[in-house]
N, CA, C, O and CB atoms as a CASP TS submission, in Angstrom:
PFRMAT TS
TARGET T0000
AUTHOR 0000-0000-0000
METHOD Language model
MODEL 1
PARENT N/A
ATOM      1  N   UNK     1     168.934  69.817 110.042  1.00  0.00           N
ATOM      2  CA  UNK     1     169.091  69.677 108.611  1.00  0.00           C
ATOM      3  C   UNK     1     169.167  68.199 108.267  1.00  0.00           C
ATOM      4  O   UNK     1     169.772  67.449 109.033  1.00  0.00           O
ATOM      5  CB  UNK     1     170.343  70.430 108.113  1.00  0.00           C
ATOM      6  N   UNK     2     168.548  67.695 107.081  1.00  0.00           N
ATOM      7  CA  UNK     2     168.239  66.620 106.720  1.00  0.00           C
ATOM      8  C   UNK     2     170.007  66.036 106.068  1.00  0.00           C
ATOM      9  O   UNK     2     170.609  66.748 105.265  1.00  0.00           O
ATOM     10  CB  UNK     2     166.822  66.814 105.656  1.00  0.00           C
ATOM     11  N   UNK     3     170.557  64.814 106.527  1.00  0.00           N
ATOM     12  CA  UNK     3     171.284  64.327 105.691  1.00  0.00           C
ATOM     13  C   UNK     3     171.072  63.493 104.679  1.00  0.00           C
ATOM     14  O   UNK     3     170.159  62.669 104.726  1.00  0.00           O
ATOM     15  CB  UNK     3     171.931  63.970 106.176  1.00  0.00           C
ATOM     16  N   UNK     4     172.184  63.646 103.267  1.00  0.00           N
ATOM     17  CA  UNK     4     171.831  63.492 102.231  1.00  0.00           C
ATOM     18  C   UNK     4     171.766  61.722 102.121  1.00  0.00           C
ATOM     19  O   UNK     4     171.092  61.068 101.325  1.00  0.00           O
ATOM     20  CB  UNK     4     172.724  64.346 101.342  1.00  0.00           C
ATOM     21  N   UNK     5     172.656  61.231 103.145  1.00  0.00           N
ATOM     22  CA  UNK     5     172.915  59.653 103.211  1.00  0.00           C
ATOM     23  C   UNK     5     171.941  59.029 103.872  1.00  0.00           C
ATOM     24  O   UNK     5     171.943  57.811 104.049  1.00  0.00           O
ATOM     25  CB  UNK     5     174.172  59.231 103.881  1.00  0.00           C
ATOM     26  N   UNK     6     170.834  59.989 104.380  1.00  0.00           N
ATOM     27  CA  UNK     6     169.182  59.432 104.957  1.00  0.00           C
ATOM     28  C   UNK     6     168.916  58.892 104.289  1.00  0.00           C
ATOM     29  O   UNK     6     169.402  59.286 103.229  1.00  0.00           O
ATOM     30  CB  UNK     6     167.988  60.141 105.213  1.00  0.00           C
ATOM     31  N   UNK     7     168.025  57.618 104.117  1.00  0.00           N
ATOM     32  CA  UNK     7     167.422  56.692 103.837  1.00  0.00           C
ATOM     33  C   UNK     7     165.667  56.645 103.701  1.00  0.00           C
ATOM     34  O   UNK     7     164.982  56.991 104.664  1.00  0.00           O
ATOM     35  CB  UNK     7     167.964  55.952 104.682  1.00  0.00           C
ATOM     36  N   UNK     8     165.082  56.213 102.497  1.00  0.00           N
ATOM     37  CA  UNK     8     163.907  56.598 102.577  1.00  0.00           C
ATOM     38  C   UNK     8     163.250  55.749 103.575  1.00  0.00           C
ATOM     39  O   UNK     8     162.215  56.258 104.005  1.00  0.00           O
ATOM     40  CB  UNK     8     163.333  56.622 101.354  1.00  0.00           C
ATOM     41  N   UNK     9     163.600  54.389 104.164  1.00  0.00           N
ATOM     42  CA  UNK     9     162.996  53.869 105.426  1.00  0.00           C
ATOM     43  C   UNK     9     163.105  54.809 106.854  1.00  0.00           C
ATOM     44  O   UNK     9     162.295  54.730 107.777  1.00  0.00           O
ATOM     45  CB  UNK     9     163.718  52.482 105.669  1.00  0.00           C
ATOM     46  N   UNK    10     164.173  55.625 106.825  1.00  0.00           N
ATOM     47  CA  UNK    10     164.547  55.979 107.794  1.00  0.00           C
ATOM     48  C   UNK    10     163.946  57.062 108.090  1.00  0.00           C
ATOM     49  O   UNK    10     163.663  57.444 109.225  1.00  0.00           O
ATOM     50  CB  UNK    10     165.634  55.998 107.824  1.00  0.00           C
ATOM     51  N   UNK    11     163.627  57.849 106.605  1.00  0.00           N
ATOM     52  CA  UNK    11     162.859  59.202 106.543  1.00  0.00           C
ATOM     53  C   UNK    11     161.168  58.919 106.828  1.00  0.00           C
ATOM     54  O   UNK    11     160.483  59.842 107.269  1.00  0.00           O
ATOM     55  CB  UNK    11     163.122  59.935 104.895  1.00  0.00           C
ATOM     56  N   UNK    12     160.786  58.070 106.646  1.00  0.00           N
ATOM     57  CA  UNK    12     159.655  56.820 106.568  1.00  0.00           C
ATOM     58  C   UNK    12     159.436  56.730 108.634  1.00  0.00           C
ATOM     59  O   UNK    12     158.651  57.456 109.244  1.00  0.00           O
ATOM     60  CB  UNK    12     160.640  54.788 105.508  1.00  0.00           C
ATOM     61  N   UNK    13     159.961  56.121 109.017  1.00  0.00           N
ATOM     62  CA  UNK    13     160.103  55.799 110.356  1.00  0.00           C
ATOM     63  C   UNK    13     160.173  57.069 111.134  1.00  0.00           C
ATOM     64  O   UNK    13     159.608  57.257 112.212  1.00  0.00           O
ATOM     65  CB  UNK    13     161.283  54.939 110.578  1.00  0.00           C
ATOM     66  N   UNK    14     160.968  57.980 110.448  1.00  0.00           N
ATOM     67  CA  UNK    14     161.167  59.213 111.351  1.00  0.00           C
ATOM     68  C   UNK    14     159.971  60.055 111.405  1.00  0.00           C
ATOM     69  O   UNK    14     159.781  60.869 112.309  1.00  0.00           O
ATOM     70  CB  UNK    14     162.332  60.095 110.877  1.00  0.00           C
ATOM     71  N   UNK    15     159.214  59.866 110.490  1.00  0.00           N
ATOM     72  CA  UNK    15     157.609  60.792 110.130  1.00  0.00           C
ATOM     73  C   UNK    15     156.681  60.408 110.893  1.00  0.00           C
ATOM     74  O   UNK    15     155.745  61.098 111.295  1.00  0.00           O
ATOM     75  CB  UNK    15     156.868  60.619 108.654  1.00  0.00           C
ATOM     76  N   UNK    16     156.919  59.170 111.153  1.00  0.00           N
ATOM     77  CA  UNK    16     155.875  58.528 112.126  1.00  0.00           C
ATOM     78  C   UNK    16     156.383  58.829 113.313  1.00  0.00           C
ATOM     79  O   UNK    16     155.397  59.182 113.960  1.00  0.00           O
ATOM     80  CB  UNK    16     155.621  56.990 112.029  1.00  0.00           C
ATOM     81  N   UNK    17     157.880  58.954 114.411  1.00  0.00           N
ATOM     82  CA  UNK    17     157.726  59.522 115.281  1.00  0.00           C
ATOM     83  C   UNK    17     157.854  60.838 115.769  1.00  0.00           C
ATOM     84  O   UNK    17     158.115  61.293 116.882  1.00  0.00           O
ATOM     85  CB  UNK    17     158.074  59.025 115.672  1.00  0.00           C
ATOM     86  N   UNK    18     157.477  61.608 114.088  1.00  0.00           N
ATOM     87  CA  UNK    18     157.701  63.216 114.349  1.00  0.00           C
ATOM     88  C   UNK    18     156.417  63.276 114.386  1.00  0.00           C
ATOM     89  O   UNK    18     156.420  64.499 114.520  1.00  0.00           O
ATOM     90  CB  UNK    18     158.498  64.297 113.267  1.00  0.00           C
ATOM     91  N   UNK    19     155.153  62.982 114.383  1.00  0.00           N
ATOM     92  CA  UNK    19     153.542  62.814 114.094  1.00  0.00           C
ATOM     93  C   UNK    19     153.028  62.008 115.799  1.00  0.00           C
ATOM     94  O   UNK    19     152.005  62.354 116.390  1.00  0.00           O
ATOM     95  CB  UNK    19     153.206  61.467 112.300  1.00  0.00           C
ATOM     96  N   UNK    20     153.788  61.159 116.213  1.00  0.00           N
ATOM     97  CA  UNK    20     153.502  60.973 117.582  1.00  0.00           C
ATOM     98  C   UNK    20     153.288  61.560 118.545  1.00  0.00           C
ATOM     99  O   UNK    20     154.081  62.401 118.969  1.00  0.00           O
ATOM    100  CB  UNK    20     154.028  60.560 117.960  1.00  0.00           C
ATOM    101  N   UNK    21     152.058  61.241 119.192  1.00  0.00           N
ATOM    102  CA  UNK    21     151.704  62.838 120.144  1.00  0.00           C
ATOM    103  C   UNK    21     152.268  62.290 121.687  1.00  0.00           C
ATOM    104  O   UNK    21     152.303  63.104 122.610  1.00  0.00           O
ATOM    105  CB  UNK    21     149.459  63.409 120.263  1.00  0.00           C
ATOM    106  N   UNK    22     152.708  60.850 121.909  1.00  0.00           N
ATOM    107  CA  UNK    22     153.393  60.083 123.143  1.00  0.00           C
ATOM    108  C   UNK    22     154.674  60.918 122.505  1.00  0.00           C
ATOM    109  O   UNK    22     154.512  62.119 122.722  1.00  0.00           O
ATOM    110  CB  UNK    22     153.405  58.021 123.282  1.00  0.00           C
ATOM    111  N   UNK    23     155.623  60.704 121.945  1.00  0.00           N
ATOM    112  CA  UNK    23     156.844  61.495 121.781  1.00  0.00           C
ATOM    113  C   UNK    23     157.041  62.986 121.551  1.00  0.00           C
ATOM    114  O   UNK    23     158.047  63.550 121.983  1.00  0.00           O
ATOM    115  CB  UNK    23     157.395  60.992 120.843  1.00  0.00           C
ATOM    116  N   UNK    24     156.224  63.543 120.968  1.00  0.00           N
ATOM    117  CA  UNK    24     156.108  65.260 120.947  1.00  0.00           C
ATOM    118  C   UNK    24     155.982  65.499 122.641  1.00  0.00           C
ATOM    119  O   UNK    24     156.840  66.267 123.077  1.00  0.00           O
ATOM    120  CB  UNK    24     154.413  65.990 119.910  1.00  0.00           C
ATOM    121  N   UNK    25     155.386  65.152 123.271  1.00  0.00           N
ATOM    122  CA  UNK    25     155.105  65.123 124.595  1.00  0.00           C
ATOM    123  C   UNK    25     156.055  65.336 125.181  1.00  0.00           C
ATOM    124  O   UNK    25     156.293  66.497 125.512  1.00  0.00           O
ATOM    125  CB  UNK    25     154.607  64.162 125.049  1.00  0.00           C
ATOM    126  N   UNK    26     156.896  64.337 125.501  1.00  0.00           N
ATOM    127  CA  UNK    26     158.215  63.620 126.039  1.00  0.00           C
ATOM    128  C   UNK    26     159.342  64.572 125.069  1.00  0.00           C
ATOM    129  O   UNK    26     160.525  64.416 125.371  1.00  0.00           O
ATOM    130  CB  UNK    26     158.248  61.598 125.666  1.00  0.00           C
ATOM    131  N   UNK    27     159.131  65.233 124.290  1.00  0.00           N
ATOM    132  CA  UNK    27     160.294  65.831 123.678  1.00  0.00           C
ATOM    133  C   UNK    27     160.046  67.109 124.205  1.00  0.00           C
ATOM    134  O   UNK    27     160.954  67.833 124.611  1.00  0.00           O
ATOM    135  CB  UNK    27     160.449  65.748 122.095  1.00  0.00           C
ATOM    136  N   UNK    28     158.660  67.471 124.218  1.00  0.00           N
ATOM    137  CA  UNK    28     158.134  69.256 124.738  1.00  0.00           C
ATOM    138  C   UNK    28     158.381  69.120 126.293  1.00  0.00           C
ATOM    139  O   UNK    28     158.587  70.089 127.023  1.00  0.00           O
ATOM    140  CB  UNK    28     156.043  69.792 124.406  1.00  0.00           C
ATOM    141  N   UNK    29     158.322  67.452 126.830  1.00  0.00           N
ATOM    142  CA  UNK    29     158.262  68.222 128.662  1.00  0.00           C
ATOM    143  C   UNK    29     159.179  66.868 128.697  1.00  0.00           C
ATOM    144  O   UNK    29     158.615  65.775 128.653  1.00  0.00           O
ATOM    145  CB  UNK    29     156.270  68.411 130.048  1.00  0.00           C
ATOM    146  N   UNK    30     160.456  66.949 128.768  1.00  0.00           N
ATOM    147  CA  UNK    30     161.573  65.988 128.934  1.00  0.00           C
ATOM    148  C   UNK    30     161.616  66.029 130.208  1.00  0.00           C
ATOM    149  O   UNK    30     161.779  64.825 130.403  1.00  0.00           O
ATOM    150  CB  UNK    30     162.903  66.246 128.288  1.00  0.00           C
ATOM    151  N   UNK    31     161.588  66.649 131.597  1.00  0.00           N
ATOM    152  CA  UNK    31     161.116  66.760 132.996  1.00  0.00           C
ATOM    153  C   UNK    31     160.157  65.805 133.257  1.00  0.00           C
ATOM    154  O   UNK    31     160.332  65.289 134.361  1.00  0.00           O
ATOM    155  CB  UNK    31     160.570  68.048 133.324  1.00  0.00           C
ATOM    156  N   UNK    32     159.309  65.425 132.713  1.00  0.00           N
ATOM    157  CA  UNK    32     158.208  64.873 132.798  1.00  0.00           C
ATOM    158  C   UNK    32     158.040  63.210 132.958  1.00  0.00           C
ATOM    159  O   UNK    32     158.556  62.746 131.941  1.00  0.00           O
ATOM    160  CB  UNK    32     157.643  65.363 131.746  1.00  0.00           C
ATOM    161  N   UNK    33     157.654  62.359 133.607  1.00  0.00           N
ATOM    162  CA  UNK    33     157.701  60.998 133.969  1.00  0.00           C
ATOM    163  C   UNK    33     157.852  60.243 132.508  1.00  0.00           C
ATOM    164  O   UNK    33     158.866  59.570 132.323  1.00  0.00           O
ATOM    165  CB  UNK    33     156.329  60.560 134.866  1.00  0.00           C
ATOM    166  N   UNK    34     156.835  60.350 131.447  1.00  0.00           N
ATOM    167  CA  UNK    34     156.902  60.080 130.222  1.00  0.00           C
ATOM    168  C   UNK    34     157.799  60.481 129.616  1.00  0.00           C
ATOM    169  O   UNK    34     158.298  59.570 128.956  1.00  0.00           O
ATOM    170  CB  UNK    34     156.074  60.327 129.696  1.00  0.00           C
ATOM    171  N   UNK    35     158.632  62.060 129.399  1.00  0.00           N
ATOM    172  CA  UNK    35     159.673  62.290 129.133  1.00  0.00           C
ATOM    173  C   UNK    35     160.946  61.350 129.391  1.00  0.00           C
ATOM    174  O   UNK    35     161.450  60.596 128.558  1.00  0.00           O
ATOM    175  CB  UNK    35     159.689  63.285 129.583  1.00  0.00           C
ATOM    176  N   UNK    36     161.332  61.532 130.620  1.00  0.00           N
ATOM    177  CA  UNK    36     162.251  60.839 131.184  1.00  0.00           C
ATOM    178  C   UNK    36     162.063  59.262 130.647  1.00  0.00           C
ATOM    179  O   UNK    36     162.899  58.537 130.110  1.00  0.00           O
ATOM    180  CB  UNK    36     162.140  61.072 132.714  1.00  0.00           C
ATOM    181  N   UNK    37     161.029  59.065 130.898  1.00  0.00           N
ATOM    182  CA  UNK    37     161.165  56.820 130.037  1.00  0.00           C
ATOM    183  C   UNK    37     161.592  56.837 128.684  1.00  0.00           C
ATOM    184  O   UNK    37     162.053  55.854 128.104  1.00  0.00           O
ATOM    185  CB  UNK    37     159.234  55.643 129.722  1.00  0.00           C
ATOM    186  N   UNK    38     161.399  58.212 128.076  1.00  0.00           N
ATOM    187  CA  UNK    38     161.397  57.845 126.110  1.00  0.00           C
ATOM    188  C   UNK    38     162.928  58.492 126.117  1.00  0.00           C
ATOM    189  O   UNK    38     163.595  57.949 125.236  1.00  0.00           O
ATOM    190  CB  UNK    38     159.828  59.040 124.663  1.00  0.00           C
ATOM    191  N   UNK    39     163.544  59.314 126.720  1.00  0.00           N
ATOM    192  CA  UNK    39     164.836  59.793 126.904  1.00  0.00           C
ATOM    193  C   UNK    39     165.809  59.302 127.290  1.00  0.00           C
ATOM    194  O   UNK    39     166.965  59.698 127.147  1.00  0.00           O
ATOM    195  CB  UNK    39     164.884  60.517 127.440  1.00  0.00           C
ATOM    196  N   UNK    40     165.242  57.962 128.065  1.00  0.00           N
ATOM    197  CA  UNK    40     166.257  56.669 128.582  1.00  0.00           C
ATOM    198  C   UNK    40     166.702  56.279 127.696  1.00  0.00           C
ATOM    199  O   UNK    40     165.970  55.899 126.782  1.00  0.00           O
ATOM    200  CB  UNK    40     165.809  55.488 129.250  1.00  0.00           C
ATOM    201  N   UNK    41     168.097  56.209 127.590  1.00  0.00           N
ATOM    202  CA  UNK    41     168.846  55.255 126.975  1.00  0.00           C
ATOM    203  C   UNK    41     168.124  53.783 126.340  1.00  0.00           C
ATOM    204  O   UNK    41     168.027  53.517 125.142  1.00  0.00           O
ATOM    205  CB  UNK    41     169.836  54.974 128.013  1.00  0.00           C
ATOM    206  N   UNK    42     167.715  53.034 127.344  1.00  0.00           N
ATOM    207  CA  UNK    42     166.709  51.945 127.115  1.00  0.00           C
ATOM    208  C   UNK    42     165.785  51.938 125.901  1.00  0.00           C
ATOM    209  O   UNK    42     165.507  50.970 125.193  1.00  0.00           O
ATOM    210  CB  UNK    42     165.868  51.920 128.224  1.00  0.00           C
ATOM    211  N   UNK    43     165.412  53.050 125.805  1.00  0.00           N
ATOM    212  CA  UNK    43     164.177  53.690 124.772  1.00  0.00           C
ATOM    213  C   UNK    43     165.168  53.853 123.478  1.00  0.00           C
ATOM    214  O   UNK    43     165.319  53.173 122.464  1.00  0.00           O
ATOM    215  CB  UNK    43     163.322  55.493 125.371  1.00  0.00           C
ATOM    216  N   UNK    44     165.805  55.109 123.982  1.00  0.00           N
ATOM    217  CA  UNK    44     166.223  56.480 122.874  1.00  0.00           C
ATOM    218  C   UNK    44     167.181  55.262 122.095  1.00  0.00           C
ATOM    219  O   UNK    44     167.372  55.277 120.879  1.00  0.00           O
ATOM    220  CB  UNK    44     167.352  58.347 123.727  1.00  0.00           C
ATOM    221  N   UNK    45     167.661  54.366 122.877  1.00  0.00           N
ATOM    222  CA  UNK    45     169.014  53.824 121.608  1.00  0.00           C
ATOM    223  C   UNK    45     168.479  52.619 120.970  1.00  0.00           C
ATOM    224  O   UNK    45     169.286  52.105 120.195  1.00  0.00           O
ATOM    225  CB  UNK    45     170.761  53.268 122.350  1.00  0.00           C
ATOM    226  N   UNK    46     167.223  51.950 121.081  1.00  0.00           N
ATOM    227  CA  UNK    46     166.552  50.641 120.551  1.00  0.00           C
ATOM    228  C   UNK    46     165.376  50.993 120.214  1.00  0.00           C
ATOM    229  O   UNK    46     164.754  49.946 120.032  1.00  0.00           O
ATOM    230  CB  UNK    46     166.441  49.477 121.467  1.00  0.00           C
ATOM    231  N   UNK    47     164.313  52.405 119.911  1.00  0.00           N
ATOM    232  CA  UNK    47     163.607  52.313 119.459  1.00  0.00           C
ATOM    233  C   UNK    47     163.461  52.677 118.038  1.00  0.00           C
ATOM    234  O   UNK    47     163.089  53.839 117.874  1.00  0.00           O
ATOM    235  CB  UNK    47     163.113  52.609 120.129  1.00  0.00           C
ATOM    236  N   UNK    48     163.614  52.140 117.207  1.00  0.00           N
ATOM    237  CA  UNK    48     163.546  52.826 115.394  1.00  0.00           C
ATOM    238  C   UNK    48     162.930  53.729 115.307  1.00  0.00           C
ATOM    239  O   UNK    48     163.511  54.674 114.773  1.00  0.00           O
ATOM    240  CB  UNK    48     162.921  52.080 114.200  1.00  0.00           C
ATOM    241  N   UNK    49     161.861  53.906 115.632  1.00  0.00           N
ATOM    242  CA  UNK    49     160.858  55.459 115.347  1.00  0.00           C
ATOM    243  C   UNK    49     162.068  56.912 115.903  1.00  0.00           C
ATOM    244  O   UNK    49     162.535  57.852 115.260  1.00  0.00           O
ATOM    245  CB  UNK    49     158.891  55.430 116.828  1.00  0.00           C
ATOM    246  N   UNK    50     162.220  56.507 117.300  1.00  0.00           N
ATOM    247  CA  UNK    50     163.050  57.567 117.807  1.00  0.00           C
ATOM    248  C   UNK    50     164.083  58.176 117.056  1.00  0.00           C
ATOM    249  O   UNK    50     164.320  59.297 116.607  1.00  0.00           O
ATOM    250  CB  UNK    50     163.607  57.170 118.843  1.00  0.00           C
ATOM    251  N   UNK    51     164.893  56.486 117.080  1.00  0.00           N
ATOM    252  CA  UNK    51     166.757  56.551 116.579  1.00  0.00           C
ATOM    253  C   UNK    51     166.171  57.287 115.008  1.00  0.00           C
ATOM    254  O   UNK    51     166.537  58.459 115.089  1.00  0.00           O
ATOM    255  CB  UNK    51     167.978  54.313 116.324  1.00  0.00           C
ATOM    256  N   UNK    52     165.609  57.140 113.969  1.00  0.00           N
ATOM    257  CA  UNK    52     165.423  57.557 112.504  1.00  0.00           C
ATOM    258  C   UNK    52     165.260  59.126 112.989  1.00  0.00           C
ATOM    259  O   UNK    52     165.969  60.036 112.559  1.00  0.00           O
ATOM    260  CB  UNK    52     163.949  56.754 111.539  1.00  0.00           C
ATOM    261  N   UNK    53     164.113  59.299 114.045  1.00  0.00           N
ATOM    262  CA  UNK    53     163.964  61.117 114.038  1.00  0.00           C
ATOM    263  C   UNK    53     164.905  61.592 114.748  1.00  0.00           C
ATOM    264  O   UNK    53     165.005  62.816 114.659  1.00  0.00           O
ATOM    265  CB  UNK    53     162.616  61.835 114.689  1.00  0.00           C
ATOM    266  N   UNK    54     165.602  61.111 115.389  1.00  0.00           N
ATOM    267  CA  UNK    54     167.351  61.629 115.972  1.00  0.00           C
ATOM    268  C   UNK    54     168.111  62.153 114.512  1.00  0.00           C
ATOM    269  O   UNK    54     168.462  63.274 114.143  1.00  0.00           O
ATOM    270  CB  UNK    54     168.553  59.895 116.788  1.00  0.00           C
ATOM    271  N   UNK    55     168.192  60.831 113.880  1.00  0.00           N
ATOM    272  CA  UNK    55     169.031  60.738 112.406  1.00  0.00           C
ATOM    273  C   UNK    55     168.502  61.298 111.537  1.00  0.00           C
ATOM    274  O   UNK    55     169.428  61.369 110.729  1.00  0.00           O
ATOM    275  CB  UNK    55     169.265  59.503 111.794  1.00  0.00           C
ATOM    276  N   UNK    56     167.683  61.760 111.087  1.00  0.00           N
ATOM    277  CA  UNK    56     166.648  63.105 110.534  1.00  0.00           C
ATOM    278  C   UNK    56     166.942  64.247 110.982  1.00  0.00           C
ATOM    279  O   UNK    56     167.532  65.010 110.216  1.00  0.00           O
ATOM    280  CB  UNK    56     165.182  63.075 110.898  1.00  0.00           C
ATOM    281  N   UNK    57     166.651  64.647 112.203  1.00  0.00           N
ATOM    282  CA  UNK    57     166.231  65.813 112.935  1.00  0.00           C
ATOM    283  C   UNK    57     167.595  66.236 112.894  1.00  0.00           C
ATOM    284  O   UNK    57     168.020  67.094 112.120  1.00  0.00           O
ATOM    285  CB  UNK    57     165.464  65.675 114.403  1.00  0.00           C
ATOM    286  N   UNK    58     168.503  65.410 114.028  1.00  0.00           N
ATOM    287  CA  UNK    58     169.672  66.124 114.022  1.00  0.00           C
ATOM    288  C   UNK    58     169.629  65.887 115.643  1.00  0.00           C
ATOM    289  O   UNK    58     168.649  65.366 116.176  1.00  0.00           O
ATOM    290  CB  UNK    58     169.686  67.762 113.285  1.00  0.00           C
ATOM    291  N   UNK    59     170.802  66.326 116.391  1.00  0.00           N
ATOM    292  CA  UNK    59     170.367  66.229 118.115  1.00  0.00           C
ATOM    293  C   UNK    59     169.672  67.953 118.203  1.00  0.00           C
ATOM    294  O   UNK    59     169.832  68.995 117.566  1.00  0.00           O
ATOM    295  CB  UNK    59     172.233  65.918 119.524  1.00  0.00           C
ATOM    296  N   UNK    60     168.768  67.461 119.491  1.00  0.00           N
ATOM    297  CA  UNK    60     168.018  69.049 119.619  1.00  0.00           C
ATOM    298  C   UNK    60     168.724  69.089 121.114  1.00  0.00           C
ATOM    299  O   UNK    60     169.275  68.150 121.688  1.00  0.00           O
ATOM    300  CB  UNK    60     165.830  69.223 119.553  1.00  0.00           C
ATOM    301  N   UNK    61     168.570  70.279 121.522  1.00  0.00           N
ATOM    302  CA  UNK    61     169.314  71.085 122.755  1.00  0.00           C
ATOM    303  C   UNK    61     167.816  70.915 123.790  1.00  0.00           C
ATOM    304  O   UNK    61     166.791  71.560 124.013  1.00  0.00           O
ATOM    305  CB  UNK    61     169.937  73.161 122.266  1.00  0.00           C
ATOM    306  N   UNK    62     168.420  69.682 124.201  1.00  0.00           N
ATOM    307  CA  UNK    62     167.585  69.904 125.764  1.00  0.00           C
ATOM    308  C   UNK    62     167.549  71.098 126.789  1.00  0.00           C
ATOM    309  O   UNK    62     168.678  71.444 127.139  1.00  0.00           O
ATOM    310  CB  UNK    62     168.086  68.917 126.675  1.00  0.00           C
ATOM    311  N   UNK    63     166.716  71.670 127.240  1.00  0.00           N
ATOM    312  CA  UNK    63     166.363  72.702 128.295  1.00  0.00           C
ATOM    313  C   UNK    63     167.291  71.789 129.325  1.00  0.00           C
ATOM    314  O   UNK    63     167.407  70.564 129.317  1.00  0.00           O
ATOM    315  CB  UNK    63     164.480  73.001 128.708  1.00  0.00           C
ATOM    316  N   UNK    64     167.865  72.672 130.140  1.00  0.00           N
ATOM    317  CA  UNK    64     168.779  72.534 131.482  1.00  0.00           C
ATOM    318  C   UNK    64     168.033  73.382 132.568  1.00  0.00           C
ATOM    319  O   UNK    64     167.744  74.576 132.486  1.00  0.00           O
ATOM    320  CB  UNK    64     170.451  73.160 131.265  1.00  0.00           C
ATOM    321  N   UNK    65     167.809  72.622 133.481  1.00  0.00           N
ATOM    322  CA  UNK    65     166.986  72.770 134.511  1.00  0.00           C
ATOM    323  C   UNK    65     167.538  74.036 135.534  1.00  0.00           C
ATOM    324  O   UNK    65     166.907  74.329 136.550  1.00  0.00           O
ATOM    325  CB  UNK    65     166.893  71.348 135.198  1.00  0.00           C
TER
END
């Protein structure tokens, strides 16, 4: 669910990495070599595209192996 204190940059940024077919990827096969690099910390907490569709989206429930 969308929060109301979202930001139209943020909603902006988040569209572009909900439309990314490198991150749909990595979000559909988090197992996956590409998964695992965009799920790193390294990535997930400094990239704006990501952090906005986190803060959009909401957290999603990773599959447990």
């Amino acid at each position: 669910m969308t929060d109301p204190k979202v930001g139209l940059i943020t909603k902006a940024l988040a569209a572009i990495c909900s439309r990314c077919p490198v991150c749909n990827h990595a979000r559909a096969h988090p197992e996956s070599w590409l998964g695992r690099v965009l799920h790193h910390p390294l990535h997930a907490d400094h990239c704006p595209f990501w952090k906005a569709e986190r803060d959009v989206a909401g957290p999603r429930e990773t599959p447990q192996p």
